[in-house]
N, CA, C and O of each residue as an XYZ file, in Angstrom:
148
protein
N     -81.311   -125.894     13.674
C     -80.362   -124.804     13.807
C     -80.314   -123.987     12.527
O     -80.535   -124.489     11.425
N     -79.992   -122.609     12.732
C     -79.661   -121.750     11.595
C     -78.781   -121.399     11.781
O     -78.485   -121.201     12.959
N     -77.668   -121.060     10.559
C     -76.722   -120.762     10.087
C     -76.638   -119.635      9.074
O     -76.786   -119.729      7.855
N     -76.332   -118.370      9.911
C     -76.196   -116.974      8.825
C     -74.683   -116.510      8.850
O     -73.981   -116.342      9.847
N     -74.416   -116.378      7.793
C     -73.253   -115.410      7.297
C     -73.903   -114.243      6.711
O     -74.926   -114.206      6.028
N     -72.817   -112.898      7.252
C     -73.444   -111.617      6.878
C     -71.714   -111.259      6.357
O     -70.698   -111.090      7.030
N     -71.829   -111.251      5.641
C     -70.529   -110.533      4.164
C     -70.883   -108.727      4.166
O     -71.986   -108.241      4.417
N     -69.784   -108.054      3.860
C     -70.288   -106.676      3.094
C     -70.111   -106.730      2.018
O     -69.404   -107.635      1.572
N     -70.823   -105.554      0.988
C     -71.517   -105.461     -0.355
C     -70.083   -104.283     -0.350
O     -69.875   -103.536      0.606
N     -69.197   -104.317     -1.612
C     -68.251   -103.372     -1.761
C     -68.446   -103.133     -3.477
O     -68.485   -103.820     -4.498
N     -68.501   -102.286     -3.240
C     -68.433   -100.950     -4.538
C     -67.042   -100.947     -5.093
O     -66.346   -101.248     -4.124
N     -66.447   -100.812     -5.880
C     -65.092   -100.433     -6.382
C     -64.931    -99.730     -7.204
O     -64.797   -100.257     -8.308
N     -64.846    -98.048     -7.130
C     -64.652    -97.442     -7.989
C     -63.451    -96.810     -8.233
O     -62.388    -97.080     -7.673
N     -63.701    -95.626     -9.413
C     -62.312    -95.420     -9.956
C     -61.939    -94.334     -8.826
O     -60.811    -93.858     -8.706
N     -63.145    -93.977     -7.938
C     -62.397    -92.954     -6.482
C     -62.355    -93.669     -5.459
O     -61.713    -93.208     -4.516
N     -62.914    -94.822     -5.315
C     -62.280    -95.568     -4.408
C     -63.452    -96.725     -3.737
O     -64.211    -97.134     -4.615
N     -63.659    -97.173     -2.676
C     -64.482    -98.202     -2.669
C     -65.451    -97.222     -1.482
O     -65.172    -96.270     -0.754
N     -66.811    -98.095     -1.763
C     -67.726    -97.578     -1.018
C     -68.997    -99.216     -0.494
O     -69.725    -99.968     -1.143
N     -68.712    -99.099      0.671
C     -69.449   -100.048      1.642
C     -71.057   -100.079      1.391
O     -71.617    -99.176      2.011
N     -71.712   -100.694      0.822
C     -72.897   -100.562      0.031
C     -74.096   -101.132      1.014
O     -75.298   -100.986      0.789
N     -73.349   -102.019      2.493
C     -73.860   -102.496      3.461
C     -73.500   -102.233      4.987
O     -73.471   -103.019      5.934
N     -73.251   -100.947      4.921
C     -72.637   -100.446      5.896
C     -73.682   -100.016      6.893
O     -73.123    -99.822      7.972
N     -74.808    -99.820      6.951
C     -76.041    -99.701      7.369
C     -76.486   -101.126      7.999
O     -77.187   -101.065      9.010
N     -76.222   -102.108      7.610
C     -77.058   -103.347      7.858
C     -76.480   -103.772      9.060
O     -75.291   -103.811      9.376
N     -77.863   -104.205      9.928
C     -77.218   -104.961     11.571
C     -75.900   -105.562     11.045
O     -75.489   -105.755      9.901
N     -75.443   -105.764     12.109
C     -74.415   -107.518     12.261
C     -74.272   -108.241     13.602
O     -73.807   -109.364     13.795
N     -74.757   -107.385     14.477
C     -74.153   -107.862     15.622
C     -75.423   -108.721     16.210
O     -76.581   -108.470     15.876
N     -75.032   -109.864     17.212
C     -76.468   -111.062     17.060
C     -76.860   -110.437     18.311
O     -77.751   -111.206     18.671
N     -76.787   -109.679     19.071
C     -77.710   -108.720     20.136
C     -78.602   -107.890     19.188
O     -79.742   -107.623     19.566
N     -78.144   -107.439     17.918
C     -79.193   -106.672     17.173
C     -79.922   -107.375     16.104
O     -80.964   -107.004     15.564
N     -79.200   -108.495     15.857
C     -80.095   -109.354     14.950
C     -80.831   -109.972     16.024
O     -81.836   -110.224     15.360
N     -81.053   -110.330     16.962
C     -81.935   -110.939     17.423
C     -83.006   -110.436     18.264
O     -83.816   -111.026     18.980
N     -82.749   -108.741     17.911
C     -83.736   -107.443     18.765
C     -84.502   -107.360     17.396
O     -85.699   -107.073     17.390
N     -83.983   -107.549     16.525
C     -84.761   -106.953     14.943
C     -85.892   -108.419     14.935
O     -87.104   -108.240     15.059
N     -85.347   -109.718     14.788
C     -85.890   -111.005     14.723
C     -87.207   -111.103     15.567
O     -88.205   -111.732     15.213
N     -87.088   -110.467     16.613
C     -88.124   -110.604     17.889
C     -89.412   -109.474     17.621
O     -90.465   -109.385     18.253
N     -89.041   -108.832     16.710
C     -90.492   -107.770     16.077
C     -91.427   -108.211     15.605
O     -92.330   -107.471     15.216
């Protein structure tokens, strides 16, 4: 068995925060459409 955790990457700036992984799959219908390439 595998075991993934997917966290987001956060930025913190002095204007405010910015999602640095906001682009990246998460959902396991799309991780496992990407996996199957």
């Amino acid at each position: 068995n595998i075991g993934i955790r997917i966290e987001d990457d956060v930025l913190i700036t002095e204007d405010g925060a910015i999602n640095l992984s906001k682009d990246i799959i998460k959902e396991i219908k799309d991780i496992e459409k990407f996996m199957a390439k």
